[in-house]
C-alpha positions, 0 to 999 in steps of 0.5 A: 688148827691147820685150814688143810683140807686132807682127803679120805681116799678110801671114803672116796673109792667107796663113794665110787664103787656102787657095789660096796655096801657104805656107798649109799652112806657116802653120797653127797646129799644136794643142798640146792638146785634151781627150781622151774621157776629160775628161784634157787631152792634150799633142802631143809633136811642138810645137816639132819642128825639123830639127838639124845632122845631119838628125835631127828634135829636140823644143824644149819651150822654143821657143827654135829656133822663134825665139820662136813659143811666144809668144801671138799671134805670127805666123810670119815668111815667108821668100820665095825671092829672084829675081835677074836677075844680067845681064838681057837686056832690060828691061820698064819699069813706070811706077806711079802711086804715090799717096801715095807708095806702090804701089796695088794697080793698080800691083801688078797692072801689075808682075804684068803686067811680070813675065809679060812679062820671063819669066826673062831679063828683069827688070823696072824701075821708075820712081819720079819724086820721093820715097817712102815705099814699102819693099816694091818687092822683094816687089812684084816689082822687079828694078831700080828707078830714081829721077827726082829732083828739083824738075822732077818735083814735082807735076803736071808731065807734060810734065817726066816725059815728058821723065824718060821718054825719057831712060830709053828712050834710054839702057835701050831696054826692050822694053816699057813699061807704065803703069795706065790710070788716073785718077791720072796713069798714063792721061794720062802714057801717053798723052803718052809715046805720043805723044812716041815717035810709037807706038799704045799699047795702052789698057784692057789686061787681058789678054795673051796669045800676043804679043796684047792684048785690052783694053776698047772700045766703054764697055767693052762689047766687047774689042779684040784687037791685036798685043802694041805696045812700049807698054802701059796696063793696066787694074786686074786684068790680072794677079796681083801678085807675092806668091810671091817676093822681088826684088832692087829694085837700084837703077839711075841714068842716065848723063845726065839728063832734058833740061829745057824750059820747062814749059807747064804751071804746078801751082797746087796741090790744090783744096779739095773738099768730102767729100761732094761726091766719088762713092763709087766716087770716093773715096780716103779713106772714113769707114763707120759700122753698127750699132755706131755709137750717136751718129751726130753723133760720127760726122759730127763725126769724118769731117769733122775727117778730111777723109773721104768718108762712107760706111755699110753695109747696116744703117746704111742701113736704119735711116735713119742714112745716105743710100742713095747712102751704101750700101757693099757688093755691094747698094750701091756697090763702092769703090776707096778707098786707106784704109777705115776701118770703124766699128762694122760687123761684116763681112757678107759683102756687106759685105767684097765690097764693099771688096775693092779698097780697099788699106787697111781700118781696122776699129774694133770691140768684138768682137774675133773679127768678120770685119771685124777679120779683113779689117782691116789694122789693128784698134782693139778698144774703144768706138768713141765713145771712139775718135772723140772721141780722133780728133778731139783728136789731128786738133785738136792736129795742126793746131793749131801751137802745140799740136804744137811744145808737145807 
């Protein structure tokens, strides 16, 4: 068995967050401290567990706590299951899955649904085409549909509202909702809406009492309306799922989408230059602070990437970076799907600043910063030694004749 220690970070983000009712759980118990006297004392009572009988035993070997006597090993979550055996209606959530994996919009929409289904209905998913999400049980997913196939592929609205009415048809849920979003689930919305001859409910981010109140006027006043069929949430409409697992059982239609002959022809993505892309726009970004020492590495590095540029406060400061380049809660607040923070420390302006982005690289020397806390994923060393390695590893990547020889 492999000696590598893998980290649990959503143990880990519940050992943070005070609020969350496992965090208690998931607190390191202190083995030993210095006594008054100078003498080391040992607790006796790390590595209690409950026996066959009810009585509480003492494990000095750790073998019953499944190996967390092991440095640096984070304790495994179990979360009860949730099961809809017959449910009796279904609230369908349609995510945008960009990447191939759910966003933290579409967690927020599935939070949404699950408000709406209460404890006899269940929720059911609509992925289109293939994906790489694994946790559609702990996002809340009660059923999950998948519409395969080449008609769905790409930007094909006209296909998918097609998948769509297919699954109305046959299911008939009570309600369906898609984040109003930029990335296809405002524009799927919409034509779906349209397709069925129903109001949706736009720039939803509250539900309440069979009302929704969503954003109007430039999102300067709200509207408030009875709850419609079909719903398109805004981002933080609700909390995501993250007390309980779900049974994810997969679903499949009896007929399949009827199929017409597109409109609409997908000529692919448009190459767009990086530093073109708004802050606030950006999926992908490359942050450089003070621990950055050679500034044209950097650049040299976001651009083998593909990444928007972005810097902290300090970086800015010291003319390193643009001011428009500012991230954090004195500069731009950024949604990005991937953020990769290169020598910043965290500030606390910082952190807030990136509290939206999904993913958070963080590469640092001090291993203790409160960027590597937030992170996702750490790299601990010299961040020139880093950059150069990403470079290579993006050169050999897209190079064809090196990948096939390696």
């Amino acid at each position: 068995m492999s000696d590598i220690i893998r980290r649990d970070p959503r143990a880990e983000w519940i050992a943070r967050n005070r609020l969350h009712p496992l965090h208690a759980a998931l607190q390191p118990v202190q083995g030993s401290w210095m006594g008054p006297q100078g003498v080391i004392r040992k607790n006796p009572h790390v590595g209690a567990f409950i026996g066959p009988n009810g009585v509480k035993r003492i494990d000095r070997s750790g073998a019953q706590q499944g190996g967390s006597s092991k440095r640096g090993a984070a304790p495994q979550v179990q979360l009860p299951l949730h099961r809809i055996a017959e449910p009796a209606f279904y609230i369908s959530v349609v995510p945008d899955m960009v990447g191939g994996r759910l966003s933290s919009h579409d967690r927020d929409v599935l939070g949404l649904a699950h408000r709406l289904a209460g404890s006899d209905g269940a929720v059911l998913a609509i992925v289109f085409g293939e994906h790489k999400e694994s946790a559609f049980d702990t996002a809340g997913v009660d059923r999950l549909l998948i519409l395969d196939g080449s008609e769905f592929d790409g930007y094909a609205p006209e296909q998918r509202v097609q998948g769509l009415r297919a699954v109305d048809s046959q299911l008939r849920p009570r309600h369906w909702l898609l984040p109003d979003s930029r990335t296809g689930g405002g524009e799927l919305g919409r034509r779906f809406a349209a397709s069925l001859g129903e109001r949706p409910a736009t720039r939803v981010w509250q539900i309440k009492d069979q009302q929704c109140i969503g954003r109007a006027g430039a999102g300067l006043q709200d509207l408030a309306r009875d709850l419609p069929r079909l719903i398109l949430a805004a981002a933080e409409c609700a909390e995501p799922v993250d007390e309980t697992r779900h049974e994810a059982l997969a679903v499949e239609l009896s007929t399949r989408a009827a199929r017409s002959l597109p409109r609409i022809e997908d000529l692919g993505a448009v190459a767009v230059d990086p530093a073109a892309i708004p802050m606030a726009e950006a999926e992908f970004i490359f942050s450089g602070g003070n621990g950055v020492k050679d500034w044209d590495l950097f650049h040299r590095t976001a651009a083998a990437l593909g990444a928007t540029e972005g810097a902290s406060r300090v970086a800015v400061d010291d003319g390193f970076m643009g001011r428009d380049r500012q991230v954090g809660a004195s500069g731009t607040w950024v949604t990005a799907r991937v953020y990769v923070a290169v020598g910043i420390s965290g500030a606390i302006q910082h952190l807030q600043g990136i509290g939206a982005c999904d993913k958070v690289i963080a590469i640092n020397l001090d291993a203790g910063c409160d960027m590597i806390k937030r992170a996702d994923l750490s790299v601990i060393g010299e961040s020139a030694a880093i950059l150069q390695a990403l470079i290579a590893a993006m050169a050999a990547y897209r190079n064809p004749a090196t990948r096939d020889a390696a």
